[in-house]
N, C-alpha and C positions, 0 to 999 in steps of 0.2 A: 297520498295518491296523486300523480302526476296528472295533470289537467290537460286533454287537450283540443283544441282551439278548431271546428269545424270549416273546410275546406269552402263551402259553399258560402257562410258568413264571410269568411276572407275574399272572396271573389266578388259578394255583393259590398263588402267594405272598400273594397279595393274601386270598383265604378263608382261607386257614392263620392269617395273622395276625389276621382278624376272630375267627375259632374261639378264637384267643389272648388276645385279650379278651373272654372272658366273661362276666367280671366286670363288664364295662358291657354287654355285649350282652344276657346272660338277664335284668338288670334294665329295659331297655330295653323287652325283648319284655314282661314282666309288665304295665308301666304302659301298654303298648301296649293291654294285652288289656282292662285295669281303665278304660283309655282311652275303650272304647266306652259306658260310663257317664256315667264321669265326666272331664270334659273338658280340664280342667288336665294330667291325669294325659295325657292323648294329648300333649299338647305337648312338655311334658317327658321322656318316652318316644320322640320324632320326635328331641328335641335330646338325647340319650344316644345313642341310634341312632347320627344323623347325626356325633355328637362319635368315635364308635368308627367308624365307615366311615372319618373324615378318618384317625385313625392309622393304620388298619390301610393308606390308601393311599399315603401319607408315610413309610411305613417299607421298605413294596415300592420305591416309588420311591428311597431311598436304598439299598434292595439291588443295583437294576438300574444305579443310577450309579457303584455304586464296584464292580458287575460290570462295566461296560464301563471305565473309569477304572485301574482297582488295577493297578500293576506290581510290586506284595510278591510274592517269589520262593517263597514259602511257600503263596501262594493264585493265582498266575497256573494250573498244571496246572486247579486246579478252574473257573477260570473262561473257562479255553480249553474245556474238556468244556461249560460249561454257556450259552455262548453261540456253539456249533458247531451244523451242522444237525442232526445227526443226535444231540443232545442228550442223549436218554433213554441211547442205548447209553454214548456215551460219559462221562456222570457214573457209571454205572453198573460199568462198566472200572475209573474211578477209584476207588470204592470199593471194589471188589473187591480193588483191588492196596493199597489201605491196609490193609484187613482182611487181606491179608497181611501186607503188613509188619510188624503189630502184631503177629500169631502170633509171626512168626519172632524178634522182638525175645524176648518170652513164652518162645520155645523157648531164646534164648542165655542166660535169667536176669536179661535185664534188666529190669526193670519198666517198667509203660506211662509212667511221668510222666521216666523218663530218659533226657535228649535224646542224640543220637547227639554223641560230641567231647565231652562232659563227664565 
């Protein structure tokens, strides 16, 4: 069964990751702003921009191909949750049940970085 990858998570992936580059984005917006002056500064400002729009859509797009792609035993539950319809509840399920798991681990003494069989 082909997987596939919801449009509304790509869009909120896709801002998350622009928000993640800031560091090009808020300098983008300044030369933008200094832009309306001075003119160089707009260009340069449009091509920061535009250089952080590309990543931040290159990188969604590499989220949603190895969501539809990956069969790591480790990531297929999260990635059946997250390209299922009803999406929201069911990534939400899934973290729920890891946040227990981790308690209960927490409760038998084991620490969070000690894999189960080790």
């Amino acid at each position: 069964m082909k997987r596939h990858y919801n449009w509304k998570l790509f869009l909120i992936g896709f801002l998350m990751n622009t928000v993640r580059l800031f560091f090009i984005v808020i300098p983008a917006l300044i030369l933008l702003v200094v832009g309306i002056w001075v003119l160089p500064c707009l260009y340069i400002g449009f091509a920061l921009l535009a250089i952080a729009l590309i990543i931040a859509f290159v990188q969604q797009l590499m989220i949603k191909h190895t969501a539809e792609t990956s069969d790591d035993p480790k990531l297929v539950p999260l990635v059946e949750a997250i390209c299922s319809d009803d999406w929201k509840e069911r990534t939400i399920e899934w973290t729920n049940q890891k946040i227990q798991e981790q308690k209960e681990k927490e409760k038998d003494g084991r620490g969070p970085d000690d894999a189960d069989g080790q």
